[in-house]
C-alpha positions as CSV (number, residue, x, y, z in Angstrom):
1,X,28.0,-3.2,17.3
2,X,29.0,-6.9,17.0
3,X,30.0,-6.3,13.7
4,X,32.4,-3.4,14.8
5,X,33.7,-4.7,18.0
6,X,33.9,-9.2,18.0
7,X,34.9,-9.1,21.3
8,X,31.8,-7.2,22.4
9,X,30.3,-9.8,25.2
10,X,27.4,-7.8,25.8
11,X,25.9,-7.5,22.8
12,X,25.7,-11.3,22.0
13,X,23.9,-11.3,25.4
14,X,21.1,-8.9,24.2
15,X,21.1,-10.8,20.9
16,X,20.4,-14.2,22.5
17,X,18.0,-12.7,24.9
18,X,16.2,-11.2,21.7
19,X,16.0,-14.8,20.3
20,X,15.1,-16.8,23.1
21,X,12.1,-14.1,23.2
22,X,11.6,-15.1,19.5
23,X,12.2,-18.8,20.2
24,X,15.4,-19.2,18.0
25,X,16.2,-21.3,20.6
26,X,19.5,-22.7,19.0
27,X,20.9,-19.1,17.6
28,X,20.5,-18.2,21.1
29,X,22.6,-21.3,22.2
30,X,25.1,-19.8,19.5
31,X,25.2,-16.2,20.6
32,X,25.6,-17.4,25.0
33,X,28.5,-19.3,23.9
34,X,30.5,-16.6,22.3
35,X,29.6,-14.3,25.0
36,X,30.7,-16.4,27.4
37,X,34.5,-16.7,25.4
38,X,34.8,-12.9,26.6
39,X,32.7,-12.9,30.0
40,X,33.3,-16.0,31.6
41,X,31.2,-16.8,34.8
42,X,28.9,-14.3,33.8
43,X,25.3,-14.1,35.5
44,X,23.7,-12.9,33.2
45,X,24.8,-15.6,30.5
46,X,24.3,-18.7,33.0
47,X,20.6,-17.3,33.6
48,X,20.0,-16.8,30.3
49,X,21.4,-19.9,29.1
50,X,19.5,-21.5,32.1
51,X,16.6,-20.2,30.3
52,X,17.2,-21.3,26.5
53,X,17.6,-25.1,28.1
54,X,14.3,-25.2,30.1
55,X,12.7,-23.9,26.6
56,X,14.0,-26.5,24.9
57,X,13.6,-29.5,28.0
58,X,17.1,-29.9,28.3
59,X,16.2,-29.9,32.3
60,X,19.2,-30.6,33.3
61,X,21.7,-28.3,31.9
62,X,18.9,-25.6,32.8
63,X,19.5,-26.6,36.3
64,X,22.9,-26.6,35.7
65,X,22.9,-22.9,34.6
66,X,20.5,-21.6,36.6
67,X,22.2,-22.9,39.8
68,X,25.5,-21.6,38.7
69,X,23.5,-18.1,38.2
70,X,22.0,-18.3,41.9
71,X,25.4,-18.8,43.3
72,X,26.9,-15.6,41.5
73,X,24.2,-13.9,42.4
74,X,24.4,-15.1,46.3
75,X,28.3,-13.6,46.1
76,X,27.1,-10.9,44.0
77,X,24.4,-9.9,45.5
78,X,22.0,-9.9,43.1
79,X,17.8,-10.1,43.5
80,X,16.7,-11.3,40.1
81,X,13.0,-12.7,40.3
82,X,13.3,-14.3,37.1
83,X,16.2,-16.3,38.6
84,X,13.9,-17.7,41.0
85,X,10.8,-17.7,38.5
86,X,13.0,-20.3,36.3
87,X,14.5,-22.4,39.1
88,X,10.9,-22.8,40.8
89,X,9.7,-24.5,37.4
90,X,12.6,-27.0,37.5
91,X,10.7,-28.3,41.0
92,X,7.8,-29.2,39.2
């Protein structure tokens, strides 16, 4: 699909999620970003890229991400326990 449509945001979402599941870490990085060029302040890609940092100890920018992610979802209304799951490992 990406191939046929560039502009396709949510397929580079489902392809970073893909590799952070295989641990390409840094692809992943790659794929958020040009997601985020055609969904700006996107849940979805703040939580995910929330994710990918914590993976990678980049604590910070995780908690970054991930607090950006709870505040969309607050206005959104969105219950996403692995939101929460992610943001409680920051504490510790």
């Amino acid at each position: 699909m990406i191939k046929e449509k560039k502009d396709f945001g949510q397929a580079y979402i489902k392809t970073a999620y893909i590799k952070i599941k295989q641990k390409n870490y840094k692809e992943a990085e790659k794929d958020l970003l040009k997601a985020e060029k055609f969904q700006p302040n996107d849940f979805e890609i703040f939580k995910l890229k929330g994710i990918n940092f914590y993976f990678i100890n980049k604590f910070d920018d995780s908690k970054f991400s991930l607090d950006s992610a709870f505040e969309i979802s607050k206005r959104e209304k969105i219950d996403d326990w692995e939101l929460l799951y992610y943001r409680a490992l920051l504490m510790f």
